[in-house]
N, C-alpha and C positions, 0 to 999 in steps of 0.2 A: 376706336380700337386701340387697344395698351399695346403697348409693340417692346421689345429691348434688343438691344444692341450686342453686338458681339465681332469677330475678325474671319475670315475666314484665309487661311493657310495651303499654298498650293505645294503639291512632292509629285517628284516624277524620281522613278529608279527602275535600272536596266538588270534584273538579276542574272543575266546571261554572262554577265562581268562578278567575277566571286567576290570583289570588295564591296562593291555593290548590295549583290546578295546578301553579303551577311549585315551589309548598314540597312537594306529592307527588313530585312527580319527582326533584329533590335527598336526599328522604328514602329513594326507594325506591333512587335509585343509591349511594346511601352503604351502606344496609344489604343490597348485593345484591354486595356487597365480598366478605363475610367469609358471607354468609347464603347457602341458595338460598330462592328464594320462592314458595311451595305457590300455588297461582292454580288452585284450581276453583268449582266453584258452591257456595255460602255456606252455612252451617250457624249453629247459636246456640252454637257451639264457644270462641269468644271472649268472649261473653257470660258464663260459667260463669267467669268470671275478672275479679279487680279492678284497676284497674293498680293497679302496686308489688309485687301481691302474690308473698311468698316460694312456688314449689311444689317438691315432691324428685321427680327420675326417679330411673329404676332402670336399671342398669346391663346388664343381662342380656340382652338385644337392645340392640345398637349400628348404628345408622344416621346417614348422612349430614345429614341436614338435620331430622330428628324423635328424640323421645325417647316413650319412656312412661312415665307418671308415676306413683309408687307408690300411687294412687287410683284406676287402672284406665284412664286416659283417653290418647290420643295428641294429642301438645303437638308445633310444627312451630318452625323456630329464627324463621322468618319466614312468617306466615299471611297470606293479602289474599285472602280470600273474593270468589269473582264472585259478583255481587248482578244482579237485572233490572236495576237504577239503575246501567246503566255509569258513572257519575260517581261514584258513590258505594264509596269503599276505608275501609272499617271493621273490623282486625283486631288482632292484635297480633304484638309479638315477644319471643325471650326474651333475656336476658344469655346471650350465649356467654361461662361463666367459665373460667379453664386449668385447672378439674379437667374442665371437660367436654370443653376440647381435647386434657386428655392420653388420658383414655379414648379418645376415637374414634382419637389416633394408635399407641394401645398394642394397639389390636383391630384386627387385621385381619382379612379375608372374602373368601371366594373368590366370586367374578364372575359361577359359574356357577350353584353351587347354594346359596351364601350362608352355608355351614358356617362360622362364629368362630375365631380362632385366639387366642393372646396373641403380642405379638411376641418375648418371650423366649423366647419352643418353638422360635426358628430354621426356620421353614418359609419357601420361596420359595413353592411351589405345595399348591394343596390336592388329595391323593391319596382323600376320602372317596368324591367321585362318581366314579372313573374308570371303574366299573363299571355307571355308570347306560346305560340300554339306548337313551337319548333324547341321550347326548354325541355328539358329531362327531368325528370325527377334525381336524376345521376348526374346531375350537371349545375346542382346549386350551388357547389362548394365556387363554381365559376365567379358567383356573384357577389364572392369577398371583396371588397372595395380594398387597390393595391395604389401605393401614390404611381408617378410615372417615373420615377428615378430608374436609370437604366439595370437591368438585370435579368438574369436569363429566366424561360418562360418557364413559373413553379407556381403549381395551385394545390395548398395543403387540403386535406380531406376534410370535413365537417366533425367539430368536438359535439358531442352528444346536445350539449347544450344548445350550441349554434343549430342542429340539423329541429332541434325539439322548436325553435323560435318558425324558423324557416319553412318548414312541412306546411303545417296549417296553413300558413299564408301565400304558402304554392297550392293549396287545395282548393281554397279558396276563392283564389284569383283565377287558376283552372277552367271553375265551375261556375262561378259568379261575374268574375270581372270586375270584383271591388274593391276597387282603387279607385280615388279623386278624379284619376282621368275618365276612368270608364263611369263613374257616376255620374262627371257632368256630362259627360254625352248620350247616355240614357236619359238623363234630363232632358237634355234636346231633342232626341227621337221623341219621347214623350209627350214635349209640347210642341213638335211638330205634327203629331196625328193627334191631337186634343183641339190643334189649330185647324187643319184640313176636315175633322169630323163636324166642330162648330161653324167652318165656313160651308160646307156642304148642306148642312142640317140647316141651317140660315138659309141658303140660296131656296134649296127645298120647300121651306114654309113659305116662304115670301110667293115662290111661285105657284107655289096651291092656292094661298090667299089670294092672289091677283088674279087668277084664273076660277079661281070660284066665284069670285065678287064680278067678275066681265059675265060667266056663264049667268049668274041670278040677274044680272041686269039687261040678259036678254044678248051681251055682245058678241058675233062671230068670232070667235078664237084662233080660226084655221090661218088664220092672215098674221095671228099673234105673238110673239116671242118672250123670254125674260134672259135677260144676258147676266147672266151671276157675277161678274168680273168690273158690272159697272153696277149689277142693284136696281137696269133701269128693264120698266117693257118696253116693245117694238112693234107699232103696230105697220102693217103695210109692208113687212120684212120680207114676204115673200114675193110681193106684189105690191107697187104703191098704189095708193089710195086717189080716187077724183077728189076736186075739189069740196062738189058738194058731201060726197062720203068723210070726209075729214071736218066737215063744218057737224054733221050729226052726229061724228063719235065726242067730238069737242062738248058736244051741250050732255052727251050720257057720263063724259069723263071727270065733270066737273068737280063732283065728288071720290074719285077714284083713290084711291088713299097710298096709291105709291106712284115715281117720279117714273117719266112716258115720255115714249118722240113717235113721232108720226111722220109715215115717210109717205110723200106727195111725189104724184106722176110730176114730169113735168109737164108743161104747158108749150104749146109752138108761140 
């Protein structure tokens, strides 16, 4: 897993003190430049961290204004926990370093259903969900492929051009489901009941064979079985066989032209 590195930064400020207050307010507008700023009800998330200290995220999910860090946790670029104490802003933030600005501009994500791309794949739009049963016909413009560079949430409308590409291939996918993925899995349904019709049709004949060829040669059948799953018959399955009954199907079966077991009483 590729991970990088970065610092995270602890603040704590009392705005109930007006020097204070106005050093929060210059802090939070400067770092709400380049940051967005997470603002729910507080947790001891910040705690679990020292200032200065070095942590690694990991690359593997790319998000706007959060990372997760290769110790399981979700790290935010800029935290400010609501606390009961509305005067009270005690959270931190991280170094936005340019490895971590090139990853979110090298990753881009569709809007809609959040699929990854890299920006060398040359994609404008993301084609994964066009098949999802929940898209809109109003909601393509969703699947402009955006990097993840922080910025607030804007989805421009469809240029004639872009809607003329995208239509068809929402109609398409709609109606058909064809795309690679739904292909190869009709593939696999496909040869899944081409597989279950040939094993049935197979068990089927073998068992008409076996039972016709016991019936022309005169054998009890009632007593008889064919188990599809091994290919084999059964004779005595219901009932086992005496010794001497099993010596006289042996001399009729000799010839029997598929694989057989005979189940014998026991003996005291």
């Amino acid at each position: 897993m590729t991970t990088i590195k970065t610092t995270v930064h602890l603040f704590k400020f009392d705005t109930s003190n007006d020097k204070q207050r106005k050093a929060w307010g210059d802090f939070r507008r400067e770092l709400e430049e380049t940051r967005h700023r997470f603002h729910a009800w507080g947790d001891s998330n910040h705690f679990d961290f020292e200032d200065g200290q070095e942590i690694e995220l990991e690359t593997k999910c790319v998000f706007g204004d959060q990372w997760n860090t290769a110790c399981g946790k979700r790290v935010f670029d800029f935290n400010d926990p609501v606390f009961h104490n509305s005067h009270l802003h005690s959270g931190y933030y991280l170094d936005v370093t340019p490895e971590m600005l090139e990853v979110r501009r090298n990753t881009l994500k569709c809007g809609y259903c959040g699929k990854h791309y890299q920006a060398a794949q040359g994609y404008v739009f993301c084609e994964a969900c066009l098949d999802s049963a929940y898209l809109k016909e109003t909601e393509l413009h969703l699947l402009r492929l955006k990097n993840c560079e922080y910025r607030k949430n804007t989805s421009e409308p469809l240029t004639e051009a872009e809607r003329a590409h995208l239509l068809p291939l929402y109609v398409e996918r709609q109606t058909t489901g064809a795309d690679s993925r739904a292909v190869q899995a009709k593939k696999n349904i496909r040869a899944g009941v081409e597989r279950e019709y040939k094993q049935k049709t197979e068990d089927a004949r073998n068992r008409y064979d076996g039972l016709i060829w016991l019936l022309d040669h005169d054998v009890n059948i009632n007593n008889v079985i064919y188990y599809g799953h091994t290919g084999r018959f059964g004779f005595g399955w219901r009932t086992p066989v005496s010794a001497d009954v099993k010596s006289a199907l042996l001399d009729i079966l000799c010839e029997f032209p598929f694989d057989y077991d005979i189940k014998e009483e026991a003996t005291a």
